[in-house]
C-alpha positions as CSV (number, residue, x, y, z in Angstrom):
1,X,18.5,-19.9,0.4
2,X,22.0,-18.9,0.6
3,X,22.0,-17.7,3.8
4,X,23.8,-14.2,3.2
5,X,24.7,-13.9,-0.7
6,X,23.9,-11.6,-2.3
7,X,25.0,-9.5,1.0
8,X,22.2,-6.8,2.0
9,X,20.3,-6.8,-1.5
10,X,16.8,-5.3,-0.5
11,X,16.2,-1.8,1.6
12,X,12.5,-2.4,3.5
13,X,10.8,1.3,4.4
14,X,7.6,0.5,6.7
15,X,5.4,3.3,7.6
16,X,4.8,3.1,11.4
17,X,2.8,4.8,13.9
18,X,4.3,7.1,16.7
19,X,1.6,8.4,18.4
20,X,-1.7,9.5,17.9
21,X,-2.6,13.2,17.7
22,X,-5.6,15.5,17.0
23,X,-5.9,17.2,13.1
24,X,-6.1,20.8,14.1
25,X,-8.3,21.5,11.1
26,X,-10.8,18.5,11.4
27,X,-10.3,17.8,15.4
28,X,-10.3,14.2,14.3
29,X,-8.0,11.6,16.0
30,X,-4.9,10.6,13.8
31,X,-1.8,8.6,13.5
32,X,1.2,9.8,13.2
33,X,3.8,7.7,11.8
34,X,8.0,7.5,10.9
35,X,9.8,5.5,8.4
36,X,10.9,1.9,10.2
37,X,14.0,1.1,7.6
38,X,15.4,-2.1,7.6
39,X,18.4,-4.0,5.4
40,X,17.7,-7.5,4.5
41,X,18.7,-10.5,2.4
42,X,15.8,-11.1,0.2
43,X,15.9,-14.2,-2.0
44,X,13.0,-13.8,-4.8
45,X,11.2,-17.2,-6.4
46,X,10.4,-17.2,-10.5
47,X,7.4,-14.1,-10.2
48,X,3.6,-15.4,-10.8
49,X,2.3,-13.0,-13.6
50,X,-1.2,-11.6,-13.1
51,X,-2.8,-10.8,-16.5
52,X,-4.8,-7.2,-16.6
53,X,-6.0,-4.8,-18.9
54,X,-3.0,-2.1,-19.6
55,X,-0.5,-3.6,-17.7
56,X,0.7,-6.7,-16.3
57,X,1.5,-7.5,-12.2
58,X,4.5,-9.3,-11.7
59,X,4.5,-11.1,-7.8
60,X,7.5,-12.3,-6.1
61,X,7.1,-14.7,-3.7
62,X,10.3,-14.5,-1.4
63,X,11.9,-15.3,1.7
64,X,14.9,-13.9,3.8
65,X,16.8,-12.4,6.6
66,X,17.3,-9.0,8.4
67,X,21.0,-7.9,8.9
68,X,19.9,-4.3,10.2
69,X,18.9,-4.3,12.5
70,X,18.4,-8.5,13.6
71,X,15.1,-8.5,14.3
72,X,11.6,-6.4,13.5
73,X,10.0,-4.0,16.0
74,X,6.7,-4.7,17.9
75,X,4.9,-2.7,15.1
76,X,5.5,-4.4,12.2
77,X,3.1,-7.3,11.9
78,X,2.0,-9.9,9.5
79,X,0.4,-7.8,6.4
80,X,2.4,-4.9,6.9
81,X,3.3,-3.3,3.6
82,X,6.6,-1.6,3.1
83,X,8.1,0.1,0.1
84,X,11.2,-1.9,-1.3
85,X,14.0,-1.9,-3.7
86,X,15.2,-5.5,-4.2
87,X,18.0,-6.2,-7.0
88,X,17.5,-2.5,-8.6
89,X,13.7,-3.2,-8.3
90,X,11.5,-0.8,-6.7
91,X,7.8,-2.0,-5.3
92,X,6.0,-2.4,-2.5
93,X,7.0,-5.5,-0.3
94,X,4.2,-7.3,1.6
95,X,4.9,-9.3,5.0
96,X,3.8,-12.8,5.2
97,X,5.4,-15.0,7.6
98,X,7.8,-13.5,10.7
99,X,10.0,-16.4,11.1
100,X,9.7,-19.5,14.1
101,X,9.3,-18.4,17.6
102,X,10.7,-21.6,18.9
103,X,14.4,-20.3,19.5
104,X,12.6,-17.3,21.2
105,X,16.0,-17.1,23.7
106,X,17.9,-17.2,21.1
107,X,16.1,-14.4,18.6
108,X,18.6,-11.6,19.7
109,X,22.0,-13.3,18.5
110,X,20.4,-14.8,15.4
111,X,19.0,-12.8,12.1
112,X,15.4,-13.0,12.0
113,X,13.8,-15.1,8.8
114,X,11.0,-13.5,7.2
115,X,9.0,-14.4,4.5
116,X,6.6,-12.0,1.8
117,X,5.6,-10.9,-1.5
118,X,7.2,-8.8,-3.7
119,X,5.3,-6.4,-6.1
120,X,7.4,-4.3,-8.9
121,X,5.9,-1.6,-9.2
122,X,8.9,0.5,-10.9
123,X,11.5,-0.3,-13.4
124,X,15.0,-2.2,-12.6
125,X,18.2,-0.1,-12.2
């Protein structure tokens, strides 16, 4: 992967909760969630084409690296889904992988690697 070209190519929007508060109308317990954006370097493999009725799935398996901020919060986790626009591409982007732990000390002064699927789910450009 070339470490930073092209420079801050993907825009990753995670949903995340805030706090959890009662639905006035239902009095059931809820989540309540902000947008968690984050600019990364996102280097996409060729996509695996899934085959279905109508329409065809294009998935992109891909690695890369944060540049803003360096490193995720607490709340996003492995299987977090985020919306994405890669390239021009818009989808959904999925998490896989959060990068090594073993330069823990050193996680603040570096980018942090993460790797995922992309999904198009819109049309390039």
């Amino acid at each position: 992967m070339g470490a930073f070209a092209p420079f801050d190519n993907a825009s990753l929007t995670f949903k995340v909760y805030t706090a959890f508060g009662t639905d006035l109308r239902t009095g059931n317990i809820q989540a309540e969630t902000e947008n968690d954006v984050y600019t990364a370097n996102l280097q996409l493999r060729a996509p695996t084409t899934d085959d279905k009725p109508g329409t065809n799935e294009d998935d992109f398996i891909c690695q890369g690296r944060l540049l803003s901020p360096r490193e995720f919060s607490g709340k996003v986790k492995v299987g977090a889904i985020a919306d994405c626009t890669v390239n021009g591409m818009t989808g959904t982007f999925r998490v896989t992988g959060l990068g090594s732990n073993t330069l823990t000390f050193a996680r603040k002064a570096l980018h942090q690697e993460f790797t995922g699927v992309f999904e198009q789910t819109g049309h390039v450009g």
